[in-house]
C-alpha positions in Angstrom: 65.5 29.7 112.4 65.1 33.1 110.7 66.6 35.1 107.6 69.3 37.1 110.1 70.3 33.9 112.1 73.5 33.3 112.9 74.6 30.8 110.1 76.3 27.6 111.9 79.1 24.9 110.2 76.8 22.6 108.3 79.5 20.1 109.4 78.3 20.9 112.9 74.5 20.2 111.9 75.4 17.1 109.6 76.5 15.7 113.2 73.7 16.7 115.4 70.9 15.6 112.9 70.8 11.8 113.6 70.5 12.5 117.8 67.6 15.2 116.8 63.9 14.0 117.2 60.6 16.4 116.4 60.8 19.9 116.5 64.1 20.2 117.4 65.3 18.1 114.3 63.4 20.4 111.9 65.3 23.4 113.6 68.2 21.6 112.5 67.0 21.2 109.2 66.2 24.8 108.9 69.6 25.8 110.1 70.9 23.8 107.3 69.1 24.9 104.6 70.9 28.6 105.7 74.0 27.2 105.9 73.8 25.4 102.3 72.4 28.4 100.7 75.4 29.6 98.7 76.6 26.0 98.6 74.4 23.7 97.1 70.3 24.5 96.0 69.4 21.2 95.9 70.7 20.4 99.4 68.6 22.9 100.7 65.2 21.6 98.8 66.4 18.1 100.5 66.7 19.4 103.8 63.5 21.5 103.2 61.7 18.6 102.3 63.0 16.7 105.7 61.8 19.0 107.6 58.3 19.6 106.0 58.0 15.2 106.3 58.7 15.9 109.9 56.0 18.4 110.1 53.3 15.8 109.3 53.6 14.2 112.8 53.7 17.8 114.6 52.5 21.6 113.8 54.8 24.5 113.8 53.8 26.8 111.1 56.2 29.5 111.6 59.0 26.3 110.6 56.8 25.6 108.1 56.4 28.9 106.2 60.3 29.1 106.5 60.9 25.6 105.1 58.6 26.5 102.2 60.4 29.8 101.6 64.1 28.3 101.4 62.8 25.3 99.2 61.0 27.8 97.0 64.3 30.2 96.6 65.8 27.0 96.0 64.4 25.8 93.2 64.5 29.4 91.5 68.4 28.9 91.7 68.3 25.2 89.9 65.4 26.7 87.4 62.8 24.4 89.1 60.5 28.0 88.3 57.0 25.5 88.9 57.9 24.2 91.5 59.3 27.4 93.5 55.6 28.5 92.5 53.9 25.7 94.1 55.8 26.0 96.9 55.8 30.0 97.1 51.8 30.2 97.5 51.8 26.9 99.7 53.8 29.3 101.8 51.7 32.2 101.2 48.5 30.8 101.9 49.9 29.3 105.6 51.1 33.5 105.6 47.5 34.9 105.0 45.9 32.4 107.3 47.6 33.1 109.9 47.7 36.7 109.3 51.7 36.9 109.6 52.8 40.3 108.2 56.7 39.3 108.4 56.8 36.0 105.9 54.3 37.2 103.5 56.1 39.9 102.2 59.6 37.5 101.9 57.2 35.0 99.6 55.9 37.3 97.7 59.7 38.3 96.6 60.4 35.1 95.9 57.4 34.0 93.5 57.7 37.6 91.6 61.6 35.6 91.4 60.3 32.8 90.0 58.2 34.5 87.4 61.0 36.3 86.5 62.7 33.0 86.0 60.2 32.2 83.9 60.4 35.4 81.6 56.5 36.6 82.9 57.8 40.0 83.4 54.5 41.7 84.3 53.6 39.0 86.7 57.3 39.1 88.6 56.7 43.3 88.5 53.1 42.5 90.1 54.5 40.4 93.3 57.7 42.4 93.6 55.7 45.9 93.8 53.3 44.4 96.7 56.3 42.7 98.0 58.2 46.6 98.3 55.2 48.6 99.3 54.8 46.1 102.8 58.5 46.1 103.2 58.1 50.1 102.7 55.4 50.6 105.2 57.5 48.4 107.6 60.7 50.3 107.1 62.5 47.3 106.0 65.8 48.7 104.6 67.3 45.6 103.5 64.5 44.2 101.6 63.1 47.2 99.9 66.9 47.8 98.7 66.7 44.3 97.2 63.5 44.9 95.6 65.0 47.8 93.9 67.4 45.6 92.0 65.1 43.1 91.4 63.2 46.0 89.9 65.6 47.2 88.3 66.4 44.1 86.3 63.0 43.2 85.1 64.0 47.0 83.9 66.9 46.3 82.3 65.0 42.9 80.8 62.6 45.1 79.0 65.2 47.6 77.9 64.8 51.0 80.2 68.3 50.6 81.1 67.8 54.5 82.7 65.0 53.1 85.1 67.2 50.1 86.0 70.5 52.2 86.3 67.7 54.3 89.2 66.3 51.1 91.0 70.2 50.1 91.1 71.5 53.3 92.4 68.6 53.1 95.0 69.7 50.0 96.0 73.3 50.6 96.2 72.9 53.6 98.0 70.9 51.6 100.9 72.9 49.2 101.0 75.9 51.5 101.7 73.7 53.4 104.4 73.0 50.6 106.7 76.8 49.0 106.2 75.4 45.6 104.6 78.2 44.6 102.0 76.8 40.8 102.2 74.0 42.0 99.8 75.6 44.5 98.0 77.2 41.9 95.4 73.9 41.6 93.2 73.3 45.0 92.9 77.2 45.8 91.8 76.8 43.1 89.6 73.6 44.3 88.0 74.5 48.2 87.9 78.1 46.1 86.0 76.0 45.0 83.2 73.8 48.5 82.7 77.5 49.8 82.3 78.5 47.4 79.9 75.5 47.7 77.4 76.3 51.1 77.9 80.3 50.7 76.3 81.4 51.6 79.6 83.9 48.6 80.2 85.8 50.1 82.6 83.3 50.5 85.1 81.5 47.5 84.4 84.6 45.8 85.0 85.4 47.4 88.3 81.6 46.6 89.3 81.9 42.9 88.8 84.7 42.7 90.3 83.6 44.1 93.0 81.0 41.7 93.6 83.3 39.0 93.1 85.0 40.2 95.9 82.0 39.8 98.5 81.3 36.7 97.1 84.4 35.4 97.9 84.5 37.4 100.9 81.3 35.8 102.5 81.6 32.6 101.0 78.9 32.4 98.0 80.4 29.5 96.4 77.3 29.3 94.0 77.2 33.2 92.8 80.8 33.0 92.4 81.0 31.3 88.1 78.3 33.9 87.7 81.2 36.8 88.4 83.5 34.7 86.9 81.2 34.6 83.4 80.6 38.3 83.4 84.0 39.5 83.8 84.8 37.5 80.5 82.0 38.8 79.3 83.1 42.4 79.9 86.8 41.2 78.9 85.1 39.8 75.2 83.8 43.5 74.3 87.0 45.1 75.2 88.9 42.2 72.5 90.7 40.8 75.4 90.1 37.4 74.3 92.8 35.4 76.4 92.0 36.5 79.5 88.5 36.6 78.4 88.4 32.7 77.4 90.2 31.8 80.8 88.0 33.6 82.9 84.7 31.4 80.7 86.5 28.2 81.7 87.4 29.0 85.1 83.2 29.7 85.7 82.8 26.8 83.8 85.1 24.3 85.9 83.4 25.3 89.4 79.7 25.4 87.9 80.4 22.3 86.7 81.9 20.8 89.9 78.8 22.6 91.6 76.2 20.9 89.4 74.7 24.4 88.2 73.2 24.2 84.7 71.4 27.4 85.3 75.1 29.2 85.2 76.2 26.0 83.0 73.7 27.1 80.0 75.0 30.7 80.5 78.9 30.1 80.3 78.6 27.7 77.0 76.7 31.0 75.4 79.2 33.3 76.2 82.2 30.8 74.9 80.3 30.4 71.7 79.8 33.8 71.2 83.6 34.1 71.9 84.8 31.1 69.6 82.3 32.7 66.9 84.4 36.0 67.3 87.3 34.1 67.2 86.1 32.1 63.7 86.3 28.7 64.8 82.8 28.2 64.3 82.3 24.4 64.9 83.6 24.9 68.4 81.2 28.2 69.0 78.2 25.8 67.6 79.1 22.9 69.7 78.9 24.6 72.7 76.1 27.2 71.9 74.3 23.8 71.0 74.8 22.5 74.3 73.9 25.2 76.1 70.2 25.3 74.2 69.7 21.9 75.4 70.1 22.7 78.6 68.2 25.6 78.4 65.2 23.2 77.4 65.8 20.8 79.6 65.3 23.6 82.7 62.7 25.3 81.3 64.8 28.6 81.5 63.1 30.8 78.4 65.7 33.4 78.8 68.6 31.5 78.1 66.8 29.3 75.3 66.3 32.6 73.2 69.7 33.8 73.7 71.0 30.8 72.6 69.2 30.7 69.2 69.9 34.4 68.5 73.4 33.9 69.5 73.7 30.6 66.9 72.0 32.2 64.1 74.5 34.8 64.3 77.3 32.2 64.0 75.8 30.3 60.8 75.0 33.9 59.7 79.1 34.5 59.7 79.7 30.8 58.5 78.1 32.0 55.5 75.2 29.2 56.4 72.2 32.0 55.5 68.9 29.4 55.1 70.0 27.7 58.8 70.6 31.0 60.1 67.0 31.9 59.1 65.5 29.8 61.1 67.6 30.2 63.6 66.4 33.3 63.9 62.7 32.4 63.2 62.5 30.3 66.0 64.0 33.3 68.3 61.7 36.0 66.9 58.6 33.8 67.7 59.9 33.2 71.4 60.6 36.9 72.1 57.3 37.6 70.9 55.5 34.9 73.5 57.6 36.5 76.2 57.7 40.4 75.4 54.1 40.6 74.0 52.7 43.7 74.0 50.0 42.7 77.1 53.2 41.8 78.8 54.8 45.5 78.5 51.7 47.5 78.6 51.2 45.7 82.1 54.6 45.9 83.2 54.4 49.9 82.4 50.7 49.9 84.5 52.1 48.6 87.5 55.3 51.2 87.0 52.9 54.1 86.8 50.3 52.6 89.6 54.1 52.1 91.6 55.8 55.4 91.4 52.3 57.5 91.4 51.4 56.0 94.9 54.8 56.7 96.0 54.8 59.6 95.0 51.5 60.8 96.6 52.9 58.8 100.2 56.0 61.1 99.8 53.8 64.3 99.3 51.7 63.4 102.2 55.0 62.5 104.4 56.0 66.2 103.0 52.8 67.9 104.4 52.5 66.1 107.7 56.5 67.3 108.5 55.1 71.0 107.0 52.3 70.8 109.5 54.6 69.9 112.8 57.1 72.2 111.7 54.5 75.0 111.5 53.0 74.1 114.9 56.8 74.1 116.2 57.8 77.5 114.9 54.3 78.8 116.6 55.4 77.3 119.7 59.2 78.8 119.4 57.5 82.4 117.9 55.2 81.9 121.5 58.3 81.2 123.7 60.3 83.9 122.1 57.2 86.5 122.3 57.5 85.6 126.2 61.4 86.0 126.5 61.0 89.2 125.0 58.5 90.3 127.4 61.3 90.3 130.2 63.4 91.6 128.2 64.9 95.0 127.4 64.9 98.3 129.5 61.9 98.2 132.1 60.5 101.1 134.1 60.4 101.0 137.8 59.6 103.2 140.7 63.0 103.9 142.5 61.0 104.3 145.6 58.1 101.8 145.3 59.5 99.2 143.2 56.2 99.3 141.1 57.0 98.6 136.9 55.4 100.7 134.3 53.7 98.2 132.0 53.3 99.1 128.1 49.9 100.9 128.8 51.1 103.1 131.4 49.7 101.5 134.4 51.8 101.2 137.3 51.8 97.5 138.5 53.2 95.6 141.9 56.5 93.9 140.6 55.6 90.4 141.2 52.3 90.9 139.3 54.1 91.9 136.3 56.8 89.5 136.1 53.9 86.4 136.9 51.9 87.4 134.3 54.7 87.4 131.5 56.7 84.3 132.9 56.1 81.2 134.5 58.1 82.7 137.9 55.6 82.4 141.3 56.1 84.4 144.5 56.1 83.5 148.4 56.4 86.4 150.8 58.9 86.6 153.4 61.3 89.3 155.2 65.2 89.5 154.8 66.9 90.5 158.1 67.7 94.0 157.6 63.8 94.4 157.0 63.1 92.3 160.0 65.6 94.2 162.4 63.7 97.5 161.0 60.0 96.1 160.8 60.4 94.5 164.3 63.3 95.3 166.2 62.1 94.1 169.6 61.7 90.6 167.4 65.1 90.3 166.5 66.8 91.8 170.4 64.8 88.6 172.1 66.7 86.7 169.5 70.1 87.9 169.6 
């Protein structure tokens, strides 16, 4: 099983597992954590773990850097963020000892994910940068445009929303080159958010929706309330509140019936916010308040800060001002754990260290290409020096054939034209000459 297999009916798989023994049930168990991806996470982290028990009694290690890969994506999409780690450089290490250039690069995306999860910006940065330089060096399109948004985000996270809207437009534009619309829906969805902290509603709008489209398109079940939420969310700023609160609970009724608390904690922010806006502020606590209890209860940093900004806010306009307070106490102290300034000053080394080497790869690229196309206009300048050689009026004898050459010397014709083309002679007689040279030749042959 690989990242571009075919992905098979689980139902199909669900059937053949119990005949399976050995290797050939952990390729079954592979093929079904693909085919569960964008269905249910924790199906896949059961399957993975099937397949890694299976493992014990035999040695594959290719299966086994894959299982660890999916269950390690896996958790990142439940919020699991440890245990993707400890699974991540399980993988890794298997990658380094057996020298495999093709997984490491994949797990090295996937653990920069999880510190990203995790709000460790300059560690997520650090993997994702030696994740896209091996990807670069391999020319792998559909990865390094992936890494751009993933770039991009951590980006936007730290608030250069011009650098993120460049990784994104670097993405998108990839993405569009070599036709792949299955991936496309992250990075429409990203650039949709730059465009809405930007005011521009319109096309943040049209982005998400866009991405909702592919996801529904190719069947991403699980990305699907995220779409959902963000078009609400876009819908809120333009005080379209109806269609904005039915969008929020539509999300909310197929995260729910998904099991998704990572999207869970994010849809009870944004209908807090909007009940806040609406001034029914026990409703916008009540589910702001459930939200930050699920935030702690994944470990998701992110969403935990949002939510206390977003409820100080509300007892702020409740007129509550000494709860607000420390509502917004408790945020200010955990955006200063997550954006400390070691945090951005390494995020901004490994941007300059990033660009700079890519920069100096595309300068050499640019002199190598100077260099061959200088040796291929001397070649051209060389053929052309030789056309024009035999070309033009030339001088010749009209009784000896000889040619006048540019010295004045009066040379045999095939000496001349050998020595400025690649034509050789052979010697022979034409009849006429034949009949004239050697007439008694030509009457025994009549």
């Amino acid at each position: 099983m690989t990242e571009n297999s075919e992905i098979i009916d689980p139902e199909i798989l669900l059937k053949k597992l119990p005949d399976t023994i050995g290797l050939d049930k952990v390729r079954v168990l592979a093929d079904l954590t693909v085919a569960f991806r964008e269905i249910s996470p924790e199906r896949v982290i059961e399957f993975g773990k099937q397949g890694l028990e299976v493992l014990k009694d035999t040695e594959d290690v290719k299966l086994e850097i894959f299982l660890l890969q999916e269950i390690c994506w896996a958790c990142n999409c439940i919020g699991e963020y440890q245990f993707s780690l400890d699974y991540g450089f399980k993988a890794l290490e298997l990658a380094d000892d057996t020298a495999n250039d093709h997984d490491e690069p994949g797990t090295l995306n996937k653990i920069g994910a999880a510190y990203y999860g995790m709000a460790k910006y300059d560690k997520a940065i650090e993997y994702f940068i030696k994740s896209l330089r091996i990807h670069e060096n391999i020319g792998n399109e559909q990865s390094i445009a992936e890494l751009n948004s993933n770039i991009g985000t951590i980006c936007y996270k730290l608030g250069d929303n011009t650098k993120a809207q460049d990784y994104y437009n670097r993405a998108i534009r990839i993405f569009e080159e070599i036709d792949n619309r299955d991936h496309l829906d992250n990075v429409y969805n990203n650039a949709a958010i730059i465009y809405r902290e930007q005011g521009e509603y319109e096309e943040a709008l049209k982005y998400h929706k866009k991405a909702l489209k592919i996801r529904e398109q190719f069947g991403k079940k699980w990305r699907i309330p995220h779409s959902l939420n963000n078009i609400g969310a876009v819908l809120m700023d333009m005080k379209n509140y109806n269609s904005a609160q039915e969008y929020f609970f539509r999300s909310l009724e197929i995260a729910e019936e998904m099991g998704n608390r990572h999207i869970i904690s994010t849809i009870l922010i944004s209908l807090g916010e909007i009940y806040a806006l609406l001034n029914h502020f026990e409703e916008a606590q009540k589910y702001v308040m459930r939200g930050l209890v699920i935030a702690d209860e994944i470990n998701e940093p992110d969403h935990k800060m949002e939510c206390l900004e977003v409820m100080s806010t509300i007892l702020e306009r409740k007129g509550d001002f000494r709860i607000a307070l420390e509502y917004h106490k408790k945020y200010k102290e955990l955006y200063d754990i997550i954006f400390t300034e070691d945090s951005s000053e390494k995020y901004n080394e490994l941007q300059v260290k990033y660009e700079t080497e890519k920069k100096e790869k595309e300068n050499e690229i640019y002199r190598l290409r100077n260099i061959e196309l200088v040796n291929a206009n001397d070649e051209l300048t060389q053929a052309l020096s030789e056309v024009r050689k035999l070309s033009g009026l030339l001088p010749i004898c009209a009784s000896c054939k000889r040619i006048r050459d540019d010295s004045g010397y009066w040379e045999q014709i095939e000496g001349y034209i050998s020595e400025r083309s690649d034509a050789q002679f052979s010697h022979g007689l034409c009849p006429e000459c034949l009949k004239k040279l050697y007439p008694e030749y030509m009457d025994s042959h009549d």
